[in-house]
C-alpha positions in Angstrom: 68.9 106.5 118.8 70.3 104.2 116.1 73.4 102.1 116.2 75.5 101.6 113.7 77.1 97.9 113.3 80.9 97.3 112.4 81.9 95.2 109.8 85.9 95.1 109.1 85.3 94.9 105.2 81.8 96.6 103.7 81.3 96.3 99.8 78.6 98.2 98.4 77.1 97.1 95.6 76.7 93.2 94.4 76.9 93.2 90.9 79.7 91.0 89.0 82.7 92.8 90.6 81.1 93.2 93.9 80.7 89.6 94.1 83.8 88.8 92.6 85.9 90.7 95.0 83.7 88.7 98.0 84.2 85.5 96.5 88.1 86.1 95.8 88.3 87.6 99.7 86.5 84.3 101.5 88.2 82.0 99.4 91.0 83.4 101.0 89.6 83.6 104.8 88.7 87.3 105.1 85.2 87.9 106.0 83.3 90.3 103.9 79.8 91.8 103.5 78.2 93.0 100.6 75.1 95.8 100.3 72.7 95.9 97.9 70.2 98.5 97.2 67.9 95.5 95.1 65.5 93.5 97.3 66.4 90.5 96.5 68.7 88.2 94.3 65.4 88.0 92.0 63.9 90.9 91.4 65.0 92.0 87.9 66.3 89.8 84.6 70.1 90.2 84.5 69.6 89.7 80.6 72.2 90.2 77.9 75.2 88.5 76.5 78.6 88.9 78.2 82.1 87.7 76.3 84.6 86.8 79.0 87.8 87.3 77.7 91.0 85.4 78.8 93.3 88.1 79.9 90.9 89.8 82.4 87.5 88.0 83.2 88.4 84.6 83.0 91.6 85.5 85.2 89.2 86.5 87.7 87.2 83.3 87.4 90.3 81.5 88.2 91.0 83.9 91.3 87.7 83.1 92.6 88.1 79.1 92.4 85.1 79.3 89.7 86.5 78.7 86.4 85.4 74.9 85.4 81.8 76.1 86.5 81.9 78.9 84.6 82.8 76.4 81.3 80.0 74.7 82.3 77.8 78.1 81.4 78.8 78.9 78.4 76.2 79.9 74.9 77.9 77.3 72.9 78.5 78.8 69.4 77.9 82.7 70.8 81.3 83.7 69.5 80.0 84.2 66.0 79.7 87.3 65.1 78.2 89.2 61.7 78.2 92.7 60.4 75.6 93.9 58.3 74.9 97.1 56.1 71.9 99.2 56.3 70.7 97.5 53.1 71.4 94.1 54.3 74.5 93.0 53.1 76.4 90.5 55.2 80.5 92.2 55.3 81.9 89.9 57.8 80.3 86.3 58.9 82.5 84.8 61.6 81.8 81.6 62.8 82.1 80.4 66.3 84.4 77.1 65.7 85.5 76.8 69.6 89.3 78.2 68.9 88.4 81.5 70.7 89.2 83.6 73.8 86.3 85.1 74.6 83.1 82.7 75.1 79.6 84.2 75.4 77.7 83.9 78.8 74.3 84.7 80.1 74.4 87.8 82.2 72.4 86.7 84.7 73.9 83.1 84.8 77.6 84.1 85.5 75.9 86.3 88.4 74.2 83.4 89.8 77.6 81.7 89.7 78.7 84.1 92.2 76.0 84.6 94.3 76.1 81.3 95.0 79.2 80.2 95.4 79.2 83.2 98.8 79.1 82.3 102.2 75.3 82.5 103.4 74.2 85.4 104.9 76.6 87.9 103.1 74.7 90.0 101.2 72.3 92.8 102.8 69.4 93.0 100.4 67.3 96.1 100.3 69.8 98.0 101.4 69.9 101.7 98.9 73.0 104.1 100.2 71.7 107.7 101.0 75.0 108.8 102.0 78.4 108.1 103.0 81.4 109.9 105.0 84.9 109.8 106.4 86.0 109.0 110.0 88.6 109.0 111.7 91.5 106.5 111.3 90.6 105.7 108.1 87.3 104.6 108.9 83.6 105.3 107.1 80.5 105.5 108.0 77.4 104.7 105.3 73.7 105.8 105.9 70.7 103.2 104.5 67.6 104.6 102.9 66.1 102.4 105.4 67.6 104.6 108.6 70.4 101.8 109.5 74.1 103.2 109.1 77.5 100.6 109.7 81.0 101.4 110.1 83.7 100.0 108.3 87.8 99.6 108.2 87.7 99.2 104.3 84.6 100.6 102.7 84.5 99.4 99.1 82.4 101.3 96.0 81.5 98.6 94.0 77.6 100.6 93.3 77.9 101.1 89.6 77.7 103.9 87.6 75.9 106.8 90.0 78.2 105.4 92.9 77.5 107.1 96.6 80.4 106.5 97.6 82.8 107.6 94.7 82.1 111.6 96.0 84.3 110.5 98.8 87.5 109.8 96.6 86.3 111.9 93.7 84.4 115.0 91.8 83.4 113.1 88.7 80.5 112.7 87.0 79.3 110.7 84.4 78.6 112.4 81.4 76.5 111.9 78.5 78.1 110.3 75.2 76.1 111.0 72.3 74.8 107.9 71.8 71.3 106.4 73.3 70.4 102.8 73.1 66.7 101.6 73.0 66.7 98.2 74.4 64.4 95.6 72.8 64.0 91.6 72.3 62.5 89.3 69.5 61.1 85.9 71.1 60.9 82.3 69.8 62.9 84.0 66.6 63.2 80.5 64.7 59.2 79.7 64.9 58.0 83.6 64.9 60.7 86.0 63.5 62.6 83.3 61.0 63.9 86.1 58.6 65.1 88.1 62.1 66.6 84.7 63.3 68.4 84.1 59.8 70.1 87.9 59.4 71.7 87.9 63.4 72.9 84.1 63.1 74.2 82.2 66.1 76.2 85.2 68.0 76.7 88.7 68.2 75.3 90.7 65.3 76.4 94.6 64.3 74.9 96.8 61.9 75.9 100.4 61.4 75.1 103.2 59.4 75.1 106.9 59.3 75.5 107.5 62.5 72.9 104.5 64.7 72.7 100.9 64.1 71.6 97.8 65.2 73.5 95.9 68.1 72.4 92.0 69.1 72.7 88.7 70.3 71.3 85.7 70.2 70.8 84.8 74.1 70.6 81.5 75.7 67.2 80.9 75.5 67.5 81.3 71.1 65.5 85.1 71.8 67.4 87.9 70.2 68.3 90.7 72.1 68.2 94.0 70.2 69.7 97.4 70.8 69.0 100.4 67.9 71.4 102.9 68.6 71.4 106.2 67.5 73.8 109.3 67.6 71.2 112.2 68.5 71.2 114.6 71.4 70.6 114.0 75.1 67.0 114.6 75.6 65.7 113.2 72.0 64.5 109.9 73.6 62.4 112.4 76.2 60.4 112.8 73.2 59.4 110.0 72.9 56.4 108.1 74.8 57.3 104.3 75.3 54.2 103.6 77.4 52.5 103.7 73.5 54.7 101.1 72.2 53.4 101.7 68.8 54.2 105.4 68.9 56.9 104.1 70.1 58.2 101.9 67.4 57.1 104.6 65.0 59.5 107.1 66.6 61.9 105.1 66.4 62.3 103.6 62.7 62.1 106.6 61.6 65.5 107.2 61.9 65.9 104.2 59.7 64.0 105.0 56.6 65.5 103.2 53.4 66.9 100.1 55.6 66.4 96.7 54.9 62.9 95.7 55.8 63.8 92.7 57.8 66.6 95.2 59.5 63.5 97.5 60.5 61.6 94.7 61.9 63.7 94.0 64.7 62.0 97.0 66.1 58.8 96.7 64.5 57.9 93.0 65.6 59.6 93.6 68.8 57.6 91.3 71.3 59.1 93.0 74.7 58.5 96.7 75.6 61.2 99.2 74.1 63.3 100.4 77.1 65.7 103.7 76.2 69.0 103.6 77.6 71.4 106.8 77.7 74.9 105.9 77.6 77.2 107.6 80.2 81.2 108.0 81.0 83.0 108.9 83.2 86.3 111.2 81.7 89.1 108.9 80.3 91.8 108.5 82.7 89.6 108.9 85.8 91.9 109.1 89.1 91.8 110.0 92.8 94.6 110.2 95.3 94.6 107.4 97.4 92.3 107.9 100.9 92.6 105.5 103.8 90.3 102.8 104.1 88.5 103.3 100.6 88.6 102.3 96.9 86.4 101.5 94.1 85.8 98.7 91.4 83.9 98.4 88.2 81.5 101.6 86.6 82.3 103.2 90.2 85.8 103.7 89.3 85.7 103.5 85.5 82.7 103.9 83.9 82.4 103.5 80.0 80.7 103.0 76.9 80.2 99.4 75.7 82.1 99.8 72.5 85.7 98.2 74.0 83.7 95.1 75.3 85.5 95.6 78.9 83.0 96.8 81.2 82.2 93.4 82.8 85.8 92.0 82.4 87.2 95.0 84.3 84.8 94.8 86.9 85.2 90.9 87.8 89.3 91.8 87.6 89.6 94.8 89.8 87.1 92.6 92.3 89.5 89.8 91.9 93.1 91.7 92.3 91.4 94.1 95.0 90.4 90.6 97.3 94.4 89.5 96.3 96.1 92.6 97.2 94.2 92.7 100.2 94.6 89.0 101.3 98.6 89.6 100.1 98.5 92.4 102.8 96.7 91.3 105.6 98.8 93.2 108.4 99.0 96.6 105.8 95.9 96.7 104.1 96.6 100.6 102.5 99.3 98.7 101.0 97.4 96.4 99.5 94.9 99.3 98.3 98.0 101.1 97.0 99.2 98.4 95.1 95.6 97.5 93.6 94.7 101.3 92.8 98.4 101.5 90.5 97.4 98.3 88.6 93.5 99.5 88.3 93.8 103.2 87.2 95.8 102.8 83.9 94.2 99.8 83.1 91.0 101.6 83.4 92.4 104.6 81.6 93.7 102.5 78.7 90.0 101.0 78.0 88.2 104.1 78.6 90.3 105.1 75.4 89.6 102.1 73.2 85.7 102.4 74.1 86.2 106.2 73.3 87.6 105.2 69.9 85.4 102.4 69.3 82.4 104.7 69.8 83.8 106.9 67.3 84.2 104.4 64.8 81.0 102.6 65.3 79.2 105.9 64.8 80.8 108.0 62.1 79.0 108.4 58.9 81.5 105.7 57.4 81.1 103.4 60.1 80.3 100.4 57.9 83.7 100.7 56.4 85.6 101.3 59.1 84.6 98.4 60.7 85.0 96.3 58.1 88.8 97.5 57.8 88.9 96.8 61.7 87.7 93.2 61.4 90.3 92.9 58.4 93.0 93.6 60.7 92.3 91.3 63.3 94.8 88.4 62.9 93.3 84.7 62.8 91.7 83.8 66.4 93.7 81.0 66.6 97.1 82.7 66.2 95.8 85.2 69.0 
């Protein structure tokens, strides 16, 4: 027979706002343990470009006692940013002069941050949740793929975007937006790929058209990191074989016939595999009635598209003001889930909107113009 072990506070899930909410809870003397369905703190690249903005991400930085290391990881110059037309055209060409909120960060380098500033010994690796369920007093019990279960006073969802343990607060589903992403990178740019290196710049580079585009960075290392997106239905990139790479490519740029050549050879000289990537949502304005002894955080409770730029930032601040409300309410912890869930819901709901929109914009057959007109309207970074 198996036994199930008790742990007073269970988070599952150790991406950013997983580990944030950890980090915020035992800098504040409340023990916590963290599930993860990966192996190990290794086992995939965390790649990609994050922009931690003041209001929300950095806030959480400062909850978790981790700011002045987090300065010490940021892409110097990655707040540039550049928006092209299909025929090559540079629109805008922001430069990243240091006066702004949002610095650029490596993915995985912010999550190494907060893996290692835990406690040892708090996160369960390998550990992929095949169910969970309700108790009684408030408690949960969660069931490994592995055959252990635990039990747990305040079960936390922090497991992303198909979270197990969301079905215990709430019916929704993520749902396909429209747009699919095929994920690709360009390496050694300067010495191999000097016209690619020369149209994204320094930072963050946007190219729209018709309906799909061309989204990148420049990451840490100098490589460019490319994603073609395209407005097309749900099972188009099913179509398409990427173990031929070739065929691959092909498939791809053909939705970009006419674009600039050096535009079409981010895909065509691409040096890493193309990966396709489906974007989901949850509805805007997600919500659940509040259960005893569970919440979520991140893509569990809010999932989005990436066109509002908040996905990370939200996660990192609902881990943060979830470990505050609960440390604030140490003898009433639904209170402290009470008070977190009326701050996180309509901040959720209000982002879910902008990424909505921003989707819309980014992808409408004018999209080059409206984006210019949006840039236009952005007052001065250094007047906020």
């Amino acid at each position: 027979m198996t036994t199930s072990t008790h742990y007073p506070i269970a988070i599952i899930g150790a991406g950013l706002g997983g580990l944030t909410a950890a980090r915020v809870l035992q800098v504040n003397g409340i023990e916590v343990a963290l599930f993860e369905l990966e192996p190990s703190a290794d086992t995939r690249v965390q790649g990609g470009m994050l922009d931690i903005h003041e209001e929300n991400g950095q806030q959480a930085l400062h909850a978790a006692g981790l700011y002045d290391e987090f300065r010490a990881i940021i892409h110097e110059g990655g707040e540039a940013m550049r928006l092209v037309g299909p025929d090559g055209v540079v629109h805008v060409d922001q430069e990243d002069d240091g006066g702004g909120g949002r610095p650029e960060v490596d993915r995985g380098d912010l999550r190494k941050l907060l893996l290692n500033s835990l406690a040892e010994g708090s996160i369960n690796w390998g550990k992929k949740v095949t169910g969970a369920r309700s108790l009684d007093g408030g408690r949960h019990e969660v069931t490994f793929a592995d055959g252990s279960t635990i039990t747990t006073d305040l079960l936390i969802g922090a497991d992303g975007a198909w979270s197990r343990i969301r079905p215990l607060l709430s019916d929704a589903v993520p749902t396909y937006t429209g747009i699919s992403f095929v994920e690709s990178d360009l390496l050694d740019p300067d010495v191999r790929h000097p016209n690619q290196a020369a149209i994204i710049g320094n930072g963050m580079f946007i190219c729209l058209g018709d309906e799909r585009g061309f989204l990148g960075h420049r990451e840490t290392d100098g490589s460019l990191h490319i994603y073609t997106a395209l407005k097309v239905d749900e099972g188009l990139l099913d179509t398409i074989d990427f173990t031929d790479q070739a065929a691959a490519k092909a498939a791809v740029l053909s939705y970009f016939d006419g674009w600039d050549k050096d535009l079409q050879a981010l895909v065509a000289d691409a040096d890493s595999p193309l990966v396709p990537r489906l974007i989901h949502a949850l509805p805007v304005g997600h919500r659940w009635e509040h259960t005893p002894g569970v919440t979520l955080l991140g893509d569990a409770a809010h999932l989005m598209s990436p066109f509002a730029g908040e996905g990370a930032n939200l996660a990192m601040i609902d881990g943060a003001e979830l470990g505050l409300a609960i440390a604030a309410h140490r003898d009433d912890t639904e209170a402290g889930l009470t008070a977190y869930e009326e701050a996180l819901l309509p901040r959720g709901e209000a982002s879910a909107a902008d990424s909505a929109e921003g989707l819309e914009n980014m992808f409408a057959v004018d999209a080059l113009e409206r984006m210019v007109e949006f840039f236009a309207s952005i007052p001065d970074r250094h007047e906020g």
